[in-house]
KOLROVO-307124 format. One line per field, with one value per residue: x, y, z of N, C-alpha, C in turn; residue in one letter. Coordinates in Angstrom, 3 decimals, padded with zeros to 6 digits, m for minus. Last residue first. Example, Ala and Ser with C-alpha at 12.3 -4.5 7.8 and 13.67 -1.06 7.14 Angstrom:
BEGIN
n_c1 = (012.850, 013.190)
n_c2 = (m002.250, m005.690)
n_c3 = (007.080, 007.800)
ca_c1 = (013.670, 012.300)
ca_c2 = (m001.060, m004.500)
ca_c3 = (007.140, 007.800)
c_c1 = (012.900, 013.200)
c_c2 = (000.030, m003.300)
c_c3 = (007.870, 007.800)
residuo = (s, a)
//
This chain:
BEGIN
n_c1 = (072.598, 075.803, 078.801, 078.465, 076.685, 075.480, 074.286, 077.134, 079.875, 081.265, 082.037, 083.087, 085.044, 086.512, 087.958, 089.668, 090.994, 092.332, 093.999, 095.818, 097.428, 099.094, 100.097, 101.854, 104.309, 104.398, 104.690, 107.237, 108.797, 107.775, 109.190, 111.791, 112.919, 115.893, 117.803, 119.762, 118.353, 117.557, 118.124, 115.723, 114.414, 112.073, 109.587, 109.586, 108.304, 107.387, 106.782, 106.441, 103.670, 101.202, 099.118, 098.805, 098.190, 095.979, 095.387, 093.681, 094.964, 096.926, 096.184, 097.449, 100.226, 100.346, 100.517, 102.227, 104.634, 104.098, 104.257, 107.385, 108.341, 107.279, 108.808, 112.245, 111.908, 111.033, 111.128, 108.979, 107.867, 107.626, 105.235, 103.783, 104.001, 102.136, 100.012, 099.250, 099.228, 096.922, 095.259, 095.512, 094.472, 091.333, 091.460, 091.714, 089.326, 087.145, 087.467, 087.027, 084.691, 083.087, 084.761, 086.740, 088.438, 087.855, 090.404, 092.896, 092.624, 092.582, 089.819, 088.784, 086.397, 084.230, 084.477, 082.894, 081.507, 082.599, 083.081, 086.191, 086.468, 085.216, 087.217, 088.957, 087.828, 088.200, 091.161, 092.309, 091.122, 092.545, 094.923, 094.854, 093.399, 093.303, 090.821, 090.050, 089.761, 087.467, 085.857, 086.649, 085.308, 082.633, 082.331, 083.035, 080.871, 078.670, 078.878, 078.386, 076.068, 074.288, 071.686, 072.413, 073.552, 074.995, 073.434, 073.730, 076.827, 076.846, 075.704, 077.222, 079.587, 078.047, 078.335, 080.936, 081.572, 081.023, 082.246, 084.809, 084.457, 083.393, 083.333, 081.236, 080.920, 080.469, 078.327, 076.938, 077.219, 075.528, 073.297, 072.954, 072.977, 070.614, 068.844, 069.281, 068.553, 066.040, 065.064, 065.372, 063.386, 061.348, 060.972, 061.069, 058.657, 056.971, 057.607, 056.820, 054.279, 053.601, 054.108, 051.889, 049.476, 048.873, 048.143, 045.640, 044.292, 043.583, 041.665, 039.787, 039.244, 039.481, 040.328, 038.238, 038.940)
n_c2 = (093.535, 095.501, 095.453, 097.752, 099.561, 101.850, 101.009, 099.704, 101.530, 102.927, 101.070, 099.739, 101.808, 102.143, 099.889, 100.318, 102.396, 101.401, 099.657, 100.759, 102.342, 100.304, 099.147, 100.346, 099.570, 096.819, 096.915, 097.599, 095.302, 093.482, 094.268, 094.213, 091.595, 091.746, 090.758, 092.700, 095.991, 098.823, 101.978, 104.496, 106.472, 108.740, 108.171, 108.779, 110.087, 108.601, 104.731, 102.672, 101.430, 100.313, 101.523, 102.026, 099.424, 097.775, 095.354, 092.962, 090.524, 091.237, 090.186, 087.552, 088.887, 089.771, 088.147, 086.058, 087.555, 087.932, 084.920, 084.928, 086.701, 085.350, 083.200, 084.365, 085.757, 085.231, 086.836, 088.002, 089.622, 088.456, 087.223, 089.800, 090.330, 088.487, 088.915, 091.396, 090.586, 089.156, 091.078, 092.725, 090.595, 090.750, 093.320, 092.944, 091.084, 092.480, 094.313, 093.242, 091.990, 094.582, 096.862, 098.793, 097.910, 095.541, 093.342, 094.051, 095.026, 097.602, 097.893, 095.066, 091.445, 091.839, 089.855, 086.919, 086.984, 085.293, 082.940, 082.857, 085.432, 084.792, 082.513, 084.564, 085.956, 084.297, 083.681, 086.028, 086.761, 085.117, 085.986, 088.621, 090.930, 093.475, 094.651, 094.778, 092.707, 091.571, 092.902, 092.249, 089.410, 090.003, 090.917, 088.878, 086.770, 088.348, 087.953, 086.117, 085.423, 085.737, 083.720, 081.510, 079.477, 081.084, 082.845, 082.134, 082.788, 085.566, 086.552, 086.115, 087.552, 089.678, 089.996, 089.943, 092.035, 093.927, 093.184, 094.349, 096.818, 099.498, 102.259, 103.115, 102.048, 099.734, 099.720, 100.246, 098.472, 096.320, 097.604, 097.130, 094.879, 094.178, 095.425, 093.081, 090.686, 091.881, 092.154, 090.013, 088.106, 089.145, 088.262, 085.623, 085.477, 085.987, 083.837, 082.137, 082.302, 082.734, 079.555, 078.860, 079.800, 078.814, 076.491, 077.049, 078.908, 076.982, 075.319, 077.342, 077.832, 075.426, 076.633, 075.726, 073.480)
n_c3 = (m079.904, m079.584, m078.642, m075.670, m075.481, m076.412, m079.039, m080.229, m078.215, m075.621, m074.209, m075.729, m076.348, m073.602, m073.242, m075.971, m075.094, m072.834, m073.706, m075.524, m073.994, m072.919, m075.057, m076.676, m075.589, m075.985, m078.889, m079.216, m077.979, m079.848, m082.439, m081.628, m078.961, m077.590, m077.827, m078.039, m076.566, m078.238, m077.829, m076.131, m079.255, m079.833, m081.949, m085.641, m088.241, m089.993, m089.223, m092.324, m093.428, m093.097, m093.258, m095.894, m096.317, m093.568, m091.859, m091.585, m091.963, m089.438, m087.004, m087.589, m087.026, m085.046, m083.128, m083.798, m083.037, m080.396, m079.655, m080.054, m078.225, m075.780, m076.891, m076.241, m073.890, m070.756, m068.602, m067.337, m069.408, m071.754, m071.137, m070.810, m073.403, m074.800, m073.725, m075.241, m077.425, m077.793, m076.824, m079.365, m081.342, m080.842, m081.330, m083.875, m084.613, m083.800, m086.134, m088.273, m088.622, m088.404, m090.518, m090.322, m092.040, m094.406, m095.530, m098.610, m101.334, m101.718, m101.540, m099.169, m099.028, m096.477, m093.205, m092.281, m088.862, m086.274, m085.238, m084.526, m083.351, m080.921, m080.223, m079.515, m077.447, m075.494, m075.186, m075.058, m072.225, m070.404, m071.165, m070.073, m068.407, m068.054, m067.858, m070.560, m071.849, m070.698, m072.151, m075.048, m074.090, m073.861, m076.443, m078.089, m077.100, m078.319, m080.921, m082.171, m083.092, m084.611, m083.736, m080.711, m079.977, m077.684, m076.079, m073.100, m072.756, m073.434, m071.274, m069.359, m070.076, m069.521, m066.815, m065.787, m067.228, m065.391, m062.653, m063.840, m064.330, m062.745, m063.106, m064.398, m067.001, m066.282, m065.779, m068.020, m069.725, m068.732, m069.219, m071.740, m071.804, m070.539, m072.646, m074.948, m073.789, m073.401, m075.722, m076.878, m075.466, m076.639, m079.169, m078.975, m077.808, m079.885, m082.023, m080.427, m080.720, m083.030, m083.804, m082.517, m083.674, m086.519, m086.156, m084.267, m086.205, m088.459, m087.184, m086.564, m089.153, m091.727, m095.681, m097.813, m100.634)
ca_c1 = (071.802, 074.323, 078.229, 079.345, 076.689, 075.684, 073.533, 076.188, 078.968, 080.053, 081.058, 082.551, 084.375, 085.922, 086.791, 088.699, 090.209, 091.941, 093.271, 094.482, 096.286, 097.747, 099.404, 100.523, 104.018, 104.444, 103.477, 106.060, 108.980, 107.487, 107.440, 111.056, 112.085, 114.507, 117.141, 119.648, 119.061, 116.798, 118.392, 117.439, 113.848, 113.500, 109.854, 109.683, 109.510, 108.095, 107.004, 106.791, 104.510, 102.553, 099.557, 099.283, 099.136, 096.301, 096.355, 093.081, 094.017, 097.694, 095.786, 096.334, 099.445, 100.513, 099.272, 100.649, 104.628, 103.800, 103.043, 105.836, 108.487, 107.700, 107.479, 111.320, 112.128, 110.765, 112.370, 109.254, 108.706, 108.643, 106.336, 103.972, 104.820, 103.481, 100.489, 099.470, 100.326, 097.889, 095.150, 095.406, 095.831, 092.155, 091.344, 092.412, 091.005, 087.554, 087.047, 088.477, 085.578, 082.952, 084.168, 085.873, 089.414, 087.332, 089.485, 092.803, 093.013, 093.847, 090.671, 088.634, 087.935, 084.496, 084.225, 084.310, 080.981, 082.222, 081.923, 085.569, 086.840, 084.519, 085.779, 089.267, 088.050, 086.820, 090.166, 092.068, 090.556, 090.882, 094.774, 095.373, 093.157, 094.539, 091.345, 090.140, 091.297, 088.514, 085.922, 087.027, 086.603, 083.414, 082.176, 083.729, 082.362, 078.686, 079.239, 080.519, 076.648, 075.242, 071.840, 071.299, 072.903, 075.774, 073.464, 072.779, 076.154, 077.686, 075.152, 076.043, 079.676, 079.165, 077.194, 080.109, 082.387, 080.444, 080.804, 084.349, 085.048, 083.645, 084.728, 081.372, 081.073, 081.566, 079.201, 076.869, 077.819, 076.949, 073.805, 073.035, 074.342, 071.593, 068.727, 069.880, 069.946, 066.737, 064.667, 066.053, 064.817, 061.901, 060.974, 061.947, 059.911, 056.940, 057.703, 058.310, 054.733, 052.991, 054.697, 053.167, 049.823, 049.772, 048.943, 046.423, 044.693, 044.830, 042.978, 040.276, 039.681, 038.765, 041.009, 038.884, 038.270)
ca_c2 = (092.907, 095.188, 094.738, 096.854, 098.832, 102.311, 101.129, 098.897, 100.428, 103.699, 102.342, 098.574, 101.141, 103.489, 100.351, 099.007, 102.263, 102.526, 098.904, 100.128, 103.093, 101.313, 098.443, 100.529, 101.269, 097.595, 096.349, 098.263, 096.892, 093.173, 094.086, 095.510, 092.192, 092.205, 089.970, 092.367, 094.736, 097.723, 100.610, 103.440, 105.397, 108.456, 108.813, 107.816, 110.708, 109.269, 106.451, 103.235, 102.718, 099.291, 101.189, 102.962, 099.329, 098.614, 096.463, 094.335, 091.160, 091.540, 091.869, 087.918, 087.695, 090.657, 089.390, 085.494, 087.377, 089.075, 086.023, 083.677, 087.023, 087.046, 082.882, 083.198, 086.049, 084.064, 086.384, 086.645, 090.209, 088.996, 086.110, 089.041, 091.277, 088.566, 087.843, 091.454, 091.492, 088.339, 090.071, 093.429, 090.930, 089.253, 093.178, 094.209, 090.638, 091.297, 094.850, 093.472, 090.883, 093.114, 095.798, 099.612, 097.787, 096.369, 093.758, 093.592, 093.651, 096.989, 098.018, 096.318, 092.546, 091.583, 091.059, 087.315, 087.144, 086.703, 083.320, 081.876, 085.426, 085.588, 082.001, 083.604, 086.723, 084.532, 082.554, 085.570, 087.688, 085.003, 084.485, 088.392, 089.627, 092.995, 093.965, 096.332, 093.315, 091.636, 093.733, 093.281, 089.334, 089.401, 092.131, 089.818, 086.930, 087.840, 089.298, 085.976, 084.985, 086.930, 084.744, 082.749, 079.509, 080.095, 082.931, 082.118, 081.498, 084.256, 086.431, 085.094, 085.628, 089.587, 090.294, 088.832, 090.726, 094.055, 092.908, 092.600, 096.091, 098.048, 102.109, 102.685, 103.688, 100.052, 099.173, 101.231, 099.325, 096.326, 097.428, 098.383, 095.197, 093.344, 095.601, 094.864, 091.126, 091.332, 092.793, 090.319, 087.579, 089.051, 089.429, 086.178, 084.815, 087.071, 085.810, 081.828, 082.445, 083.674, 081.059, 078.350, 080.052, 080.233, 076.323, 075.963, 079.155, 078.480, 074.539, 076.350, 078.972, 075.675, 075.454, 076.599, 073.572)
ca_c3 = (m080.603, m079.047, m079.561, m077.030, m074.183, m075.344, m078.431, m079.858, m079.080, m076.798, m073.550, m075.244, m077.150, m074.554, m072.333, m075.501, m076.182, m073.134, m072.596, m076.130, m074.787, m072.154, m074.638, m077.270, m076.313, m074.514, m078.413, m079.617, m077.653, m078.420, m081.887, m081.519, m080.511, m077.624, m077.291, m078.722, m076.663, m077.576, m078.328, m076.510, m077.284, m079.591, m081.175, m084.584, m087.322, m090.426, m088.702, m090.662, m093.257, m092.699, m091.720, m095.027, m096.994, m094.849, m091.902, m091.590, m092.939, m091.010, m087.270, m086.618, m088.327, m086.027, m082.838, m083.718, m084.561, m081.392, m079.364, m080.858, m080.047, m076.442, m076.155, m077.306, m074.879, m072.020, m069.255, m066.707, m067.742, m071.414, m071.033, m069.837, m072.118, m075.140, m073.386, m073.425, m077.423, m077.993, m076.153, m078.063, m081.502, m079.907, m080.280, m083.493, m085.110, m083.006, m084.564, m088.141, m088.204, m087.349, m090.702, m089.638, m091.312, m094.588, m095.064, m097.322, m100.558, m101.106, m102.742, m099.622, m099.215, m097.698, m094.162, m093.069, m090.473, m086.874, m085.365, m085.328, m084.610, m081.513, m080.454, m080.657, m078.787, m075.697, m075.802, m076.222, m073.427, m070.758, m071.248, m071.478, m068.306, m068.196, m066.389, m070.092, m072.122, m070.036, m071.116, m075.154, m074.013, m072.699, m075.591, m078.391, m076.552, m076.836, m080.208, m081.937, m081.316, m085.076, m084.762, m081.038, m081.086, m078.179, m076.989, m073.841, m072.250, m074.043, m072.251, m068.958, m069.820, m071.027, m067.519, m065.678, m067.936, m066.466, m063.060, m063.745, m065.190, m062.054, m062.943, m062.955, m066.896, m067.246, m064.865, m067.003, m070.284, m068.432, m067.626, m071.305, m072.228, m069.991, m071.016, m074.889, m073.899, m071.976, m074.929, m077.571, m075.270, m075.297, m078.652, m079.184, m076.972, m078.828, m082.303, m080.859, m079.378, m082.487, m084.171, m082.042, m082.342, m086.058, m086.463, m084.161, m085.402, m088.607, m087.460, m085.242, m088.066, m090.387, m093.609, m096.653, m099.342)
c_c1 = (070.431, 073.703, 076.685, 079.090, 077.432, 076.239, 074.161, 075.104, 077.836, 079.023, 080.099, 081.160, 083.059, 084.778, 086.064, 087.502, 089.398, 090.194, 092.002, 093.557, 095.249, 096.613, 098.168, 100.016, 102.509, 103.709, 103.316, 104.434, 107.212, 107.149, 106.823, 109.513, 111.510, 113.984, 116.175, 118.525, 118.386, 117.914, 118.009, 117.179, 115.303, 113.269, 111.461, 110.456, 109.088, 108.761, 107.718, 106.745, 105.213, 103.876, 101.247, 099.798, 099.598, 097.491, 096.144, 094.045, 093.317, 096.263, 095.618, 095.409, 097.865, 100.468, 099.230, 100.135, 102.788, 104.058, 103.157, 105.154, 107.466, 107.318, 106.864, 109.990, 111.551, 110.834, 112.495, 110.311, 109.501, 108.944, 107.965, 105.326, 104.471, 104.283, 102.303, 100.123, 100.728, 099.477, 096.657, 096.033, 096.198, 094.142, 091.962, 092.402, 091.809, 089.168, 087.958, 088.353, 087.087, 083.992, 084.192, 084.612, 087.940, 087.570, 089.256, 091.276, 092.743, 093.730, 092.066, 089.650, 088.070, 085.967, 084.798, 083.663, 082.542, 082.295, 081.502, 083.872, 086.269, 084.602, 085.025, 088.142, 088.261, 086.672, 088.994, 091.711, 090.673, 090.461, 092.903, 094.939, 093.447, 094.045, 092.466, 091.192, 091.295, 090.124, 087.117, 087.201, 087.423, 084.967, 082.834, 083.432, 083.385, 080.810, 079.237, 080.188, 078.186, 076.118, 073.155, 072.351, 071.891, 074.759, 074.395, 072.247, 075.038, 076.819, 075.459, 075.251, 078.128, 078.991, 076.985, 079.153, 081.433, 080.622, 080.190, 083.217, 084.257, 083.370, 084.695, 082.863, 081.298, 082.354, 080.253, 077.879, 077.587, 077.666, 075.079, 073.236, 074.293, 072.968, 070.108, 069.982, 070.271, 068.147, 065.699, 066.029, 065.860, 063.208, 061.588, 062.409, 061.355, 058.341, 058.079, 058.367, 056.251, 054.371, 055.109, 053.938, 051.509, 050.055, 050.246, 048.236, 045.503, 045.293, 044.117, 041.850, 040.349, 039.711, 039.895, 039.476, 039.018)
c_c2 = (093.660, 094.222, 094.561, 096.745, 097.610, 100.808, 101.491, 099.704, 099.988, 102.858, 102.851, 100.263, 100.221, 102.615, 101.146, 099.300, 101.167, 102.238, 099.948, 099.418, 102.173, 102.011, 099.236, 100.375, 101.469, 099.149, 097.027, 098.078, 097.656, 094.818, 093.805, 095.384, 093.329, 092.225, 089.912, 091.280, 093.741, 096.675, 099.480, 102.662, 104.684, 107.752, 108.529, 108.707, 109.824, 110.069, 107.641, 104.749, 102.578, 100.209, 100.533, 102.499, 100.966, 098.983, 096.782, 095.512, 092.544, 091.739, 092.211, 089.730, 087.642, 089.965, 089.640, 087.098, 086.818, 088.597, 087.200, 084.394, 085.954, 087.091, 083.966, 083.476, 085.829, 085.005, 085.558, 085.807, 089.049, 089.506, 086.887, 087.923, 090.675, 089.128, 087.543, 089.964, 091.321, 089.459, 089.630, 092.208, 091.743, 090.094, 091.781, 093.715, 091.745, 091.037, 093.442, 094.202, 091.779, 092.480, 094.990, 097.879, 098.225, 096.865, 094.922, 093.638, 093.257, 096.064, 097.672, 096.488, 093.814, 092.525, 091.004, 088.853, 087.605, 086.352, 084.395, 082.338, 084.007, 085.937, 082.834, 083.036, 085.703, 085.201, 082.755, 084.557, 086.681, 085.076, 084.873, 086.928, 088.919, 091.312, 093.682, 095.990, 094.876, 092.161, 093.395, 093.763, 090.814, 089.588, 091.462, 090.798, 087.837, 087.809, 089.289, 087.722, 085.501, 086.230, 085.791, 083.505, 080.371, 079.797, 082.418, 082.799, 081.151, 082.755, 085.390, 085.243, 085.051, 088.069, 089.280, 088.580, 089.864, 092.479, 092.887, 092.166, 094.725, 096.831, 100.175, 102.366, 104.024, 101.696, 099.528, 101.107, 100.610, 097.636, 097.127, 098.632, 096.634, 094.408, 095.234, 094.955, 092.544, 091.683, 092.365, 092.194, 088.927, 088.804, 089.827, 087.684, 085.852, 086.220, 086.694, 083.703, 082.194, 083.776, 082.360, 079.471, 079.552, 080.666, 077.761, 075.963, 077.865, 078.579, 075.974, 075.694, 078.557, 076.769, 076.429, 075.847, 074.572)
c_c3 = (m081.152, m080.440, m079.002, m077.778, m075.464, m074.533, m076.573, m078.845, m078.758, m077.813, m074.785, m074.296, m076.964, m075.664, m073.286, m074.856, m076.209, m073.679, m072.943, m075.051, m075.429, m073.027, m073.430, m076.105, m076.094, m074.714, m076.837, m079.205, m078.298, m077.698, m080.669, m081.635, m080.376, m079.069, m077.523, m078.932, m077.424, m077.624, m077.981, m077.317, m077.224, m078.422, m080.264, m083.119, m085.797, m089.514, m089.535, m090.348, m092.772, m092.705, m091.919, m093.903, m096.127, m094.793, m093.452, m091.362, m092.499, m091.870, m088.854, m087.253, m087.826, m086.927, m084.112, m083.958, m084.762, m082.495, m080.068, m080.976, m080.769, m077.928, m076.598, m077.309, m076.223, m073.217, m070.121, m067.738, m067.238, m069.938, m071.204, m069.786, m071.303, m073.945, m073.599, m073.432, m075.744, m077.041, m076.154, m077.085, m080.280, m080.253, m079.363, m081.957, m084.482, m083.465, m084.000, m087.109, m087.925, m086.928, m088.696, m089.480, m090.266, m092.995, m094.445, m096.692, m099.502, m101.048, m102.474, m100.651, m099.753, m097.792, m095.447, m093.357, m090.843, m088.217, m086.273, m085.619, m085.708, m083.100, m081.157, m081.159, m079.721, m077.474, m076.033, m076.363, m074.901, m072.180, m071.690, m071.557, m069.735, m068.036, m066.743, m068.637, m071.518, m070.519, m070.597, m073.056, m073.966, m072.884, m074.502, m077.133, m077.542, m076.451, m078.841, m080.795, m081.530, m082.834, m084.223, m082.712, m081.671, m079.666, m078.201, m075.119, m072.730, m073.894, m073.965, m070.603, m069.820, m071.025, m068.961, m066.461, m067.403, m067.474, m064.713, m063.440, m064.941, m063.780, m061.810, m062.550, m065.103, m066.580, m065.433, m066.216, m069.293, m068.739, m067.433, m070.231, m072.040, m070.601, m070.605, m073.773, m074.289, m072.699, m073.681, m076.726, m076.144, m075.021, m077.479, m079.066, m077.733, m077.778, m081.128, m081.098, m079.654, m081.225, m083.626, m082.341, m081.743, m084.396, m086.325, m084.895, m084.302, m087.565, m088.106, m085.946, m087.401, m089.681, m093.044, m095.425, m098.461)
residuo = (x, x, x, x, x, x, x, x, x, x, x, x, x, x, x, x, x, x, x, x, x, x, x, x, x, x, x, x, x, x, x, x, x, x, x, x, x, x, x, x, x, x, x, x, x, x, x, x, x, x, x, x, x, x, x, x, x, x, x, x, x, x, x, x, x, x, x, x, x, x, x, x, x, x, x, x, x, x, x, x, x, x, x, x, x, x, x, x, x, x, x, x, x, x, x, x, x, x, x, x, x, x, x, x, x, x, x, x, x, x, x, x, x, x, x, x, x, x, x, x, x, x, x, x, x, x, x, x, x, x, x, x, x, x, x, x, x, x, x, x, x, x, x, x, x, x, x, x, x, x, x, x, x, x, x, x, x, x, x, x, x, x, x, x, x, x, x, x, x, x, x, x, x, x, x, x, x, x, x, x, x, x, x, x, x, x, x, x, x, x, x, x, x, x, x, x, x, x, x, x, x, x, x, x, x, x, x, x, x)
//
């Protein structure tokens, strides 16, 4: 027996309207990250993070969600906001798809998950020079041994090199960890690169959907 018109159309109208919601919704959050990624280019950071949070907020069970708080958290490692950043990034690492392992072993360093692992390690590093200004040594050296366990599946066997001609710096007391020291090194240039990223990704505006 043919189904009745009346009962197809009954049953494809729900669909229909889940199709076009979603449409929408997938329409707003580009819009949305292409506004942040203006504010960006605005030299106003914390509007853009607001943006970042609200999309977090509604996309907790939306398809591929670790990118919501990879872009909240990348903005705030642009503000120096080290606490924020790595609880939004940590959530982003629990979300993000494993990348598969490359001929080294390690993950695929250009892969999702080794974006967010570079970045919460950004996070970790600022937290570290903080507990160093304020003379927590100890605390210091926790936080960069975390950044750099943290980073390790996406260092290749080149990265672990050292310098073949290191730039000349005193001696570091004895106190100091040189991963701490190194991490200070980095830490403008990756506020940097962060902004730069969150400008160019994703359609002009991070991690786009």
């Amino acid at each position: 027996m043919r189904a009745r018109p009346d009962r197809l159309f009954a049953w494809t109208l729900p669909v229909a309207v889940l199709v076009l919601l979603a449409g929408i919704a997938l329409t707003v959050l580009w819009a949305s990250a292409s506004r942040a990624a203006a504010l960006l280019a605005d030299g106003e950071p914390a509007a853009a993070e607001t943006i970042y949070a609200r999309q977090r907020a509604l996309t907790g069970l939306w398809p591929e969600s670790w990118k919501a708080p990879y872009n909240q958290g990348t903005a705030q490692l642009v503000q120096a906001e080290w606490e924020e950043a790595r609880e939004a990034l940590t959530v982003a690492l629990e979300r993000v798809p494993r990348a598969p392992a490359g001929p080294d072993g390690g993950a695929d360093p250009r892969s999702p998950e080794c974006a967010v692992r570079r970045n919460l390690a950004l996070a970790l590093g600022g937290l570290a020079l903080q507990a160093r200004a304020v003379g927590d040594e100890a605390g210091a050296t926790a936080l960069a041994e975390e950044a750099t366990a943290v980073a390790a599946p996406c260092v290749g066997a080149q990265d672990e090199q050292p310098s073949p001609s290191p730039s000349p710096s005193p001696s570091p007391s004895p106190s100091a960890d040189p991963r701490v020291e190194e991490l200070e090194e980095r830490n403008q240039r990756a506020r940097e690169e962060a902004e730069q990223e969150l400008l160019e990704g994703g359609g002009g505006g991070g991690q786009n959907w």
